[in-house]
SEKEDREN-91706 format. One record per residue (C-alpha): residue in three letters; chain; x, y, z; residue number from 1. Coordinates in steps of 0.02 Angstrom, whole numbers, plus 50000, padded with zeros to 5 digits. Layout:
<rs>
+--------+--------+-------+-------+-------+-----+
: residu : chaine :    px :    py :    pz : num :
+--------+--------+-------+-------+-------+-----+
:    ALA :      A :     X :     Y :     Z : NUM :
...
+--------+--------+-------+-------+-------+-----+
</rs>
This chain:
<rs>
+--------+--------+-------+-------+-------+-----+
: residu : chaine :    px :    py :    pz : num :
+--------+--------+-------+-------+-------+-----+
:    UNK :      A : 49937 : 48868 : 50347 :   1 :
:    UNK :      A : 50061 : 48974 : 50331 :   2 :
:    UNK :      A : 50234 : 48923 : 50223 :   3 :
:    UNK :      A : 50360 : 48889 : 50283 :   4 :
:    UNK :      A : 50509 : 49022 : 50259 :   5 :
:    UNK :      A : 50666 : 48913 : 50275 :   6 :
:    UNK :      A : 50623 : 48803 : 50136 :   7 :
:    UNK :      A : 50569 : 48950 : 50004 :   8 :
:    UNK :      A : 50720 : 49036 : 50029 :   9 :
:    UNK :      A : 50823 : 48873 : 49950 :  10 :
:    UNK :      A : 50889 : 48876 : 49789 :  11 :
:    UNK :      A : 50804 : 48709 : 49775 :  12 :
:    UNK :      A : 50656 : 48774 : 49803 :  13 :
:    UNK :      A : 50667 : 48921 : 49687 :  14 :
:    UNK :      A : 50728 : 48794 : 49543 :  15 :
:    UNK :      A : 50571 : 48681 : 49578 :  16 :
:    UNK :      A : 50443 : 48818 : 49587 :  17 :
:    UNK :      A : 50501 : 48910 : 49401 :  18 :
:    UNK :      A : 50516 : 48742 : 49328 :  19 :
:    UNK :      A : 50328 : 48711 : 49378 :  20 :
:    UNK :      A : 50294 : 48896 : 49314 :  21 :
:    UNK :      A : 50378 : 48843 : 49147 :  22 :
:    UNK :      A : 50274 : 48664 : 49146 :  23 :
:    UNK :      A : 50435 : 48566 : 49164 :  24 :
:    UNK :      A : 50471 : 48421 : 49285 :  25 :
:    UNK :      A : 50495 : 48468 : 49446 :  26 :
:    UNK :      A : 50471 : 48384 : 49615 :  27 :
:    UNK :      A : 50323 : 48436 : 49705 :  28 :
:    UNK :      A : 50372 : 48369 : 49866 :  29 :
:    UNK :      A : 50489 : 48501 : 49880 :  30 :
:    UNK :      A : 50347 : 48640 : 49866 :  31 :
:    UNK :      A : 50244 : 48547 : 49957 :  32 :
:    UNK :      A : 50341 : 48543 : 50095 :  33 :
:    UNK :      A : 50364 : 48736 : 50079 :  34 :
:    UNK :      A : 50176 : 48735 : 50132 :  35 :
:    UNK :      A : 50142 : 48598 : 50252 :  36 :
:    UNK :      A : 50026 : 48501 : 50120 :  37 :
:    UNK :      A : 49978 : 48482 : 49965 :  38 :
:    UNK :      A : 49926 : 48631 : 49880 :  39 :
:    UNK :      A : 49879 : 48718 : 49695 :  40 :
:    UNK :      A : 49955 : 48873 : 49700 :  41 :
:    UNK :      A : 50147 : 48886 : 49778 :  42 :
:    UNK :      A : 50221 : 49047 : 49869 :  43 :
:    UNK :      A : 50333 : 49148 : 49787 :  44 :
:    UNK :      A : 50507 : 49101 : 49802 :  45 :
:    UNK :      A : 50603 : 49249 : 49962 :  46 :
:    UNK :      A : 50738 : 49301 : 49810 :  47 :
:    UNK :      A : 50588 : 49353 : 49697 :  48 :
:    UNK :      A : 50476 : 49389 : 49847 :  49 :
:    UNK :      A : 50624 : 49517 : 49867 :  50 :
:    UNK :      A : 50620 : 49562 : 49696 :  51 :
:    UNK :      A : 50450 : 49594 : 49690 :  52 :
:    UNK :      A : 50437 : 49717 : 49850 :  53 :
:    UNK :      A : 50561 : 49819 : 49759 :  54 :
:    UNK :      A : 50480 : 49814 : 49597 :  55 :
:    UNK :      A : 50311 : 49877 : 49677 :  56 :
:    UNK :      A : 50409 : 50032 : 49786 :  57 :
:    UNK :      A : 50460 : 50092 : 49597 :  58 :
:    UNK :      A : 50285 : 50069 : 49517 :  59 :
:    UNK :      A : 50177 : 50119 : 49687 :  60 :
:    UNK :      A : 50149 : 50274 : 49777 :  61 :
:    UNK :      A : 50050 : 50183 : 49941 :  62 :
:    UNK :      A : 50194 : 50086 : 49968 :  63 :
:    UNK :      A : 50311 : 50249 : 49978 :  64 :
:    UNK :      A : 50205 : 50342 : 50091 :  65 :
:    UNK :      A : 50129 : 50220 : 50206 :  66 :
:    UNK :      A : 50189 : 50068 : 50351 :  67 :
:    UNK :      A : 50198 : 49912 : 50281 :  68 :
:    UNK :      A : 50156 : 49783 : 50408 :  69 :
:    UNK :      A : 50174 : 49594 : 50368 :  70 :
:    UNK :      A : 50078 : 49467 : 50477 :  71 :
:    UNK :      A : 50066 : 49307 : 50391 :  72 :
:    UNK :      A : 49954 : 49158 : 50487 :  73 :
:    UNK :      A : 49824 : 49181 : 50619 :  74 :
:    UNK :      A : 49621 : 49206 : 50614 :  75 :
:    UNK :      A : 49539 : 49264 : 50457 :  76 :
:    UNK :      A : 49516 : 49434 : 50571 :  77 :
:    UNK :      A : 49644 : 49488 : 50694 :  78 :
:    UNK :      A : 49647 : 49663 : 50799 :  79 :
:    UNK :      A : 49783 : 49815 : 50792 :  80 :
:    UNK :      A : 49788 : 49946 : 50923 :  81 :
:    UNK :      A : 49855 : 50121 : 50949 :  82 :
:    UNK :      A : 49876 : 50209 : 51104 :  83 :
:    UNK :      A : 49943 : 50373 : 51138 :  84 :
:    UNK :      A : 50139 : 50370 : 51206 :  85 :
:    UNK :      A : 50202 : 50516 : 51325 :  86 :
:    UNK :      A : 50356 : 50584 : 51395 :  87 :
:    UNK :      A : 50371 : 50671 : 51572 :  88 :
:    UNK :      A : 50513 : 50780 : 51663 :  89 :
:    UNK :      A : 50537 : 50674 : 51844 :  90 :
:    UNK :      A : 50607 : 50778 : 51978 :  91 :
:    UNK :      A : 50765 : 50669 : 52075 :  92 :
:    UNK :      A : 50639 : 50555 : 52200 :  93 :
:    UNK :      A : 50462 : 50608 : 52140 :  94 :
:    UNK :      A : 50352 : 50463 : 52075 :  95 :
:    UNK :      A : 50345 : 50433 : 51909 :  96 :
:    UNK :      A : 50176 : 50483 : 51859 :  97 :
:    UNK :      A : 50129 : 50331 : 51771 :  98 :
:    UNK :      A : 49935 : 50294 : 51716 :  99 :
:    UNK :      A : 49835 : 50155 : 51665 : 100 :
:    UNK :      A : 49872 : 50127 : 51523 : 101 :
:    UNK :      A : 49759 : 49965 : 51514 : 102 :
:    UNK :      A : 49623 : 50033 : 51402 : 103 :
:    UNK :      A : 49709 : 50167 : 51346 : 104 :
:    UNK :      A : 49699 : 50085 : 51184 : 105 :
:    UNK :      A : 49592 : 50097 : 51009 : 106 :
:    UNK :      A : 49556 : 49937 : 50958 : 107 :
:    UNK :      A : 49558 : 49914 : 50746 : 108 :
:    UNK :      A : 49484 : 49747 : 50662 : 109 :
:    UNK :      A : 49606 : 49692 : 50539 : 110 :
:    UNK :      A : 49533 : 49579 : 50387 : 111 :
:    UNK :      A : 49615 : 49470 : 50231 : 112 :
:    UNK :      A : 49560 : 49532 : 50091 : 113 :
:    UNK :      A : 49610 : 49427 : 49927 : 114 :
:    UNK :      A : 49682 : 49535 : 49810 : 115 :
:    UNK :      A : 49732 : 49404 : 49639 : 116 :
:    UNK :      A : 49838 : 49452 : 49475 : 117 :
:    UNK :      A : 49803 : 49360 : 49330 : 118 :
:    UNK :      A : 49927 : 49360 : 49170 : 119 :
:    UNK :      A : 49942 : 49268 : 49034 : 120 :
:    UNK :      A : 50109 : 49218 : 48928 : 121 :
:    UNK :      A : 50136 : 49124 : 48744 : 122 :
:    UNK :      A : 50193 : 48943 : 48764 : 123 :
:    UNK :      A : 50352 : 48992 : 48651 : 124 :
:    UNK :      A : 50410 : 49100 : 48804 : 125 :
:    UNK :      A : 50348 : 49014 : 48928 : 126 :
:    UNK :      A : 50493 : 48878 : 48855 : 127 :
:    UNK :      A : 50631 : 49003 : 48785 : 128 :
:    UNK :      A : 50769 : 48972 : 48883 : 129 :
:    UNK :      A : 50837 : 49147 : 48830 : 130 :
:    UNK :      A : 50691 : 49229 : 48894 : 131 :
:    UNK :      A : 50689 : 49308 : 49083 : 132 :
:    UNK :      A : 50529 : 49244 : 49133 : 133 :
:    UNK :      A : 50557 : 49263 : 49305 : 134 :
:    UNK :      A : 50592 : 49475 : 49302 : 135 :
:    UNK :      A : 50457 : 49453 : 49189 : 136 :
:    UNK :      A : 50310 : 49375 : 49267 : 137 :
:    UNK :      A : 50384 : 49490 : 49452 : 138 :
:    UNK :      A : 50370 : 49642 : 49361 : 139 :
:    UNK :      A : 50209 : 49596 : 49310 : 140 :
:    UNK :      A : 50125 : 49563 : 49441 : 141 :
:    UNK :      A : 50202 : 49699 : 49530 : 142 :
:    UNK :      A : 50123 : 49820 : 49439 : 143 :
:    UNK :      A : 49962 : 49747 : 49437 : 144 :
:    UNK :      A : 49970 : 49727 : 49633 : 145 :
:    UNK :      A : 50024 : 49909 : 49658 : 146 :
:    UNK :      A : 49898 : 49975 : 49541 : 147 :
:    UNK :      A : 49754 : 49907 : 49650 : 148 :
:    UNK :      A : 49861 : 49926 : 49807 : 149 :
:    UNK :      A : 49862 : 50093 : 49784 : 150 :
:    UNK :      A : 49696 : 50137 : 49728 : 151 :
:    UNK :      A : 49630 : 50035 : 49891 : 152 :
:    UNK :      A : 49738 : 50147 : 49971 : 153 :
:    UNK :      A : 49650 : 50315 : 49929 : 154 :
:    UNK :      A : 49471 : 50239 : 49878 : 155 :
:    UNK :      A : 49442 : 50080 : 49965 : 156 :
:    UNK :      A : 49262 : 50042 : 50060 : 157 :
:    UNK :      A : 49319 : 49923 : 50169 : 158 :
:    UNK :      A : 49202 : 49800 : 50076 : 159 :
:    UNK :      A : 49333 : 49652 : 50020 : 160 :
:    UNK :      A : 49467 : 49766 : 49995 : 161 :
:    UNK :      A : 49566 : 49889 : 50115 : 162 :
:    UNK :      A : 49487 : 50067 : 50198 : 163 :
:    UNK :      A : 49557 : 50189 : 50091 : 164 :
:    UNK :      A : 49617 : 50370 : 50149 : 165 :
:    UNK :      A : 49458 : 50457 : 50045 : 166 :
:    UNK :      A : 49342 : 50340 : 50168 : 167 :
:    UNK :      A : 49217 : 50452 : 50244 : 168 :
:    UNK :      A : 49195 : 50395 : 50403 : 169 :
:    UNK :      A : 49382 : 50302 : 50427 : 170 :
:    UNK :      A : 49482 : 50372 : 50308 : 171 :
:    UNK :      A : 49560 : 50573 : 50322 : 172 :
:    UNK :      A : 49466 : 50692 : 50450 : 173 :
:    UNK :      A : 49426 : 50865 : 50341 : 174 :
:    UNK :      A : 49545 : 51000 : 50373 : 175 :
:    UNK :      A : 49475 : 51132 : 50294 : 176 :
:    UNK :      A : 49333 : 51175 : 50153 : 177 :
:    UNK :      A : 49327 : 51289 : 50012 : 178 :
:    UNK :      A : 49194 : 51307 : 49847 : 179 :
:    UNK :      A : 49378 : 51337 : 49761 : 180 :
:    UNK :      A : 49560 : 51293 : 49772 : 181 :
:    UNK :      A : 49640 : 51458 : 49850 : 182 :
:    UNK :      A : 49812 : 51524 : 49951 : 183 :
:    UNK :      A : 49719 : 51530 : 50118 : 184 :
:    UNK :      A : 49646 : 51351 : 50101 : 185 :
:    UNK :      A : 49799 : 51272 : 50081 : 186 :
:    UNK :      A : 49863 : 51377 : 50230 : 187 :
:    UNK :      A : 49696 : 51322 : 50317 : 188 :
:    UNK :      A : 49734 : 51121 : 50304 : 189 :
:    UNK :      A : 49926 : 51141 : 50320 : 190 :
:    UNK :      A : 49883 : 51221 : 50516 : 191 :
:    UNK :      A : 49743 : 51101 : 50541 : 192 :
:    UNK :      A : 49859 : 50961 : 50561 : 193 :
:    UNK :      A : 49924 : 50947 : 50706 : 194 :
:    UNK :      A : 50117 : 50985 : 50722 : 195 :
:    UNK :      A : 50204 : 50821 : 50765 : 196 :
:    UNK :      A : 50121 : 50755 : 50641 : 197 :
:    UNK :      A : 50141 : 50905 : 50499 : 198 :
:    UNK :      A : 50340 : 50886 : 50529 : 199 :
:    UNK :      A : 50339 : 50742 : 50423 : 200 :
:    UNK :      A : 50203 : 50813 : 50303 : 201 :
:    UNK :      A : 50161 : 50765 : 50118 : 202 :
:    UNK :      A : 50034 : 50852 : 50005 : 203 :
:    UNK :      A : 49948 : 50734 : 49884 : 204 :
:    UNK :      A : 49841 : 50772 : 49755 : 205 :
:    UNK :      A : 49813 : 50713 : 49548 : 206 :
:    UNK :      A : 49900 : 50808 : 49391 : 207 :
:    UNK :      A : 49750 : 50912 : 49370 : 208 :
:    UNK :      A : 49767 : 50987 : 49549 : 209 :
:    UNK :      A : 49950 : 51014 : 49537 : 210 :
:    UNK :      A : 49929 : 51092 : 49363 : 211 :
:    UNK :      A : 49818 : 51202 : 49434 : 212 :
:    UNK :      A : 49933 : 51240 : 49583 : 213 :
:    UNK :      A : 50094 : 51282 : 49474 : 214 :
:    UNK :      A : 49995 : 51447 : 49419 : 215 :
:    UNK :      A : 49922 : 51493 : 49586 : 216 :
:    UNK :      A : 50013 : 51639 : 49677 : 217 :
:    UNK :      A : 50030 : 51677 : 49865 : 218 :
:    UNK :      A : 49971 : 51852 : 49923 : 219 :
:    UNK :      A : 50153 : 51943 : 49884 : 220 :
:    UNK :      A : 50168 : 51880 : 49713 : 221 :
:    UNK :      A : 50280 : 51725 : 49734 : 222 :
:    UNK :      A : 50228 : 51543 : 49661 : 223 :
:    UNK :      A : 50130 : 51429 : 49812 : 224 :
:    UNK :      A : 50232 : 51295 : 49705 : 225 :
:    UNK :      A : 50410 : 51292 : 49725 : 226 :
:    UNK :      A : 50451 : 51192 : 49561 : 227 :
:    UNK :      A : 50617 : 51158 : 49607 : 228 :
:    UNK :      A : 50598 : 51052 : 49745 : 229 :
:    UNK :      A : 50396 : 51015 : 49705 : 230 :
:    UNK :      A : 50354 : 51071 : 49883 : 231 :
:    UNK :      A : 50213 : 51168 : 49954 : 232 :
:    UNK :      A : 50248 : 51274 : 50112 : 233 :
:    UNK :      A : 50414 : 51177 : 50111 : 234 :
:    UNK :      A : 50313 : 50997 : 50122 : 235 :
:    UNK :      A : 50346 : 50872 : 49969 : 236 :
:    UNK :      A : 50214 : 50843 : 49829 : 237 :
:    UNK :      A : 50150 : 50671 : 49782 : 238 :
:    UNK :      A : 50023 : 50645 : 49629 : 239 :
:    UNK :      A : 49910 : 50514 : 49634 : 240 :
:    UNK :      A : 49792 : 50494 : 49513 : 241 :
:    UNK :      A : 49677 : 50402 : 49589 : 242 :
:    UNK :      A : 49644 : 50555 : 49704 : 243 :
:    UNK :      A : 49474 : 50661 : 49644 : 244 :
:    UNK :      A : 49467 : 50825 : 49531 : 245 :
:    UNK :      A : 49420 : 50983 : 49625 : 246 :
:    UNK :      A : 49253 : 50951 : 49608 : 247 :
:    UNK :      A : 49085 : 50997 : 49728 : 248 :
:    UNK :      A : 49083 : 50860 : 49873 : 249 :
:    UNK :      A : 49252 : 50805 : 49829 : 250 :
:    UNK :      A : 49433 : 50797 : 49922 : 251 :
:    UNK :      A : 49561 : 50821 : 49780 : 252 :
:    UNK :      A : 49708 : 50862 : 49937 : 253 :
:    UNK :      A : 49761 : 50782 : 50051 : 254 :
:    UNK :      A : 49906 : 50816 : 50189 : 255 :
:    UNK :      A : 49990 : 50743 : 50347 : 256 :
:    UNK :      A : 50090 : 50589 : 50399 : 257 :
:    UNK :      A : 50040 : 50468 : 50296 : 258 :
:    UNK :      A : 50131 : 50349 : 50391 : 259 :
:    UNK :      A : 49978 : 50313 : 50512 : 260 :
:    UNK :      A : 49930 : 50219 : 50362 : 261 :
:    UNK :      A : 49960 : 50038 : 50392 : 262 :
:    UNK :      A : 49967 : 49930 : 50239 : 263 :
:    UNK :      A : 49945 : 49738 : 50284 : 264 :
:    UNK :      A : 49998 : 49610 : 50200 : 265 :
:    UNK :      A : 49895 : 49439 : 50301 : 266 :
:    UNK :      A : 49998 : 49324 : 50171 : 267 :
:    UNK :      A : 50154 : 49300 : 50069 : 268 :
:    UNK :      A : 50113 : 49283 : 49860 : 269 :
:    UNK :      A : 50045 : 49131 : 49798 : 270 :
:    UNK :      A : 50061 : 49078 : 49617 : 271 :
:    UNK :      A : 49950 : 48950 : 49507 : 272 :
:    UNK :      A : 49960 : 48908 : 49335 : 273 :
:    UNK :      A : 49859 : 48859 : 49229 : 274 :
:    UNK :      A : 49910 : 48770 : 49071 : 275 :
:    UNK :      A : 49761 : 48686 : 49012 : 276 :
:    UNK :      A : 49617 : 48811 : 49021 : 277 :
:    UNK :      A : 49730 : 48907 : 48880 : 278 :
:    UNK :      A : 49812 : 48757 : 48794 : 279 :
:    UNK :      A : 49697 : 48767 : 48651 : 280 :
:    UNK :      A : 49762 : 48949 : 48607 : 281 :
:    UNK :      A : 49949 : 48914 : 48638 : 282 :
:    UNK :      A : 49955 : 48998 : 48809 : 283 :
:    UNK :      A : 49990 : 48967 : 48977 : 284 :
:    UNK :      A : 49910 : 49079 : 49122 : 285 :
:    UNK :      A : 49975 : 49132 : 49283 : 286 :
:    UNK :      A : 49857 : 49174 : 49426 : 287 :
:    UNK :      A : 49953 : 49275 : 49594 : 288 :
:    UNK :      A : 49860 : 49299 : 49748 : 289 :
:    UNK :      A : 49863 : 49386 : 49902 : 290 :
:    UNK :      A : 49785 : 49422 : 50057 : 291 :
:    UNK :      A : 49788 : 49606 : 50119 : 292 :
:    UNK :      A : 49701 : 49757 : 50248 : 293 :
:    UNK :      A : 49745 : 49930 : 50256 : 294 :
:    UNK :      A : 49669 : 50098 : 50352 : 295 :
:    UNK :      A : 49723 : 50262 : 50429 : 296 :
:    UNK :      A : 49774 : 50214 : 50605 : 297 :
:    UNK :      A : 49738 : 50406 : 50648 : 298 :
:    UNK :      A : 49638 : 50498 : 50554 : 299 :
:    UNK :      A : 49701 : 50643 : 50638 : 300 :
:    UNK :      A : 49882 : 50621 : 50561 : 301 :
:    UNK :      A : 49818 : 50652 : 50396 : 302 :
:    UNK :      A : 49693 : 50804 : 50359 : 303 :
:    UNK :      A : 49598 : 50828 : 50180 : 304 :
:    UNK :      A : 49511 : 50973 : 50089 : 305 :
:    UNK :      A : 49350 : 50962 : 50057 : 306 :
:    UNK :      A : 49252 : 51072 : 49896 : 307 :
:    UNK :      A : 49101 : 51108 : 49942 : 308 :
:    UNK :      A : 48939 : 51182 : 49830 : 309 :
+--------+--------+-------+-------+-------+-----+
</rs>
């Protein structure tokens, strides 16, 4: 059941759910409510819900790049389709040259994957008044939850977690191939993507690739790199380091709209603690979950170069 958004954006709600956090009365009617029954773990309060999505755009690189879709409720699987759009010139009383679009459509299953945070805070915090435990337990588990966000994004199997962009069969189509990082494969995957979806390019690649890039020359002598403006061909650069080394087999760049990438988040943050499990060592633990999918909508908006032996 899904929570229920009027109530958790109350300031009575937000007082009840930190006081529970901080193992101090509070009425759990109020939360309750919030979810439609009794439950263990209570959903984030919107303020820090708020808080949070910002904290994880500053920490994450998925969440910069890709679409962030939010559909909270429904079955444990639901369905999201593509189709392609079109535009025609209509001379003044011809018909409108309209098709059926019926099954024009590719049909993607979209799963809840559980994705859960645990952290863990001394008992003398936990009741300092002068200490910020809200920021602090956000920030927290924003990082954690763009760390794996984003490494789902690139590397994910699809196997209870996300379809990540490195997928072989789902993820980035190859672009172009090359036993070495050169000039004329870079020129090779920029042109293999196609151009409405190269206008809103992005190279992205790990520290080792880039370092290697800042010394690579095109064929009149000037830096591929344009370290001013960390652009390639006059596209932005993006490290991630969860993408591979140059290595044989291996796609250590990829480019394209990396938009096509839908992020999707099947549920709002839920938080648990638990008190006694860690009483005995003066600690109080904090378990946030999540449900979320993710996978290239197109694998034609985004290409990748592959090494190869």
């Amino acid at each position: 059941m899904s929570a229920n958004f009027n109530i958790i954006g109350t300031s009575d709600y937000r007082k009840n759910f930190w006081n529970a956090m901080r193992q101090e009365p509070y009425n759990c009617m109020v939360l309750d409510h919030a979810e439609g029954k009794p439950v263990s773990a209570y959903t984030l309060p919107a303020e820090d819900a708020s808080s949070m999505d910002d904290f994880i755009k500053q920490e994450s690189i998925s969440q910069n790049l890709c679409t962030t879709v939010k559909f909270y409720g429904g079955a444990s699987r639901i369905f999201a389709h593509d189709c392609a759009d079109f535009a025609n010139w209509v001379p003044e009383g011809s018909v409108i040259p309209l098709y059926d679009g019926l099954n024009d459509f590719t049909r993607y299953p979209v799963d809840s994957h559980k994705l859960a945070v645990f952290v863990k805070l001394t008992e003398e915090f936990v009741h300092d008044a002068a200490f910020d435990m809200e920021e602090h337990l956000t920030r927290r588990f924003a990082k954690n939850f763009a760390k794996a966000e984003d490494d789902a994004f690139l590397n994910g199997d699809g196997a209870n977690k996300p379809t990540g962009l490195l997928h072989a069969e789902k993820g980035a189509e190859v672009g172009a191939t090359a036993k070495k990082l050169s000039f004329d494969e870079f020129i090779k995957l920029y042109a293999s993507v196609k151009p409405e979806y190269r206008s809103k390019g992005t190279w992205l690649m790990n520290d080792d690739t880039a370092l290697f890039l800042r010394t690579m020359k095109d064929d009149s002598g000037a830096y591929l790199w344009n370290s001013d403006k960390a652009t390639i061909l006059g596209k932005p650069v993006v490290i991630g380091e969860g993408m591979p080394n140059a290595e044989s087999g291996k796609f250590p760049v990829l480019f394209g709209d990396f938009s096509y990438y839908w992020m999707i988040h099947r549920s709002p943050v839920r938080v648990r603690s638990l008190k006694e499990k860690f009483a005995l060592h003066g600690q109080v633990g904090y378990l946030a979950m999540e449900f979320v999918d993710g996978r290239l909508m197109r694998r034609e908006a985004v290409k990748a170069l592959k090494i190869t032996a």
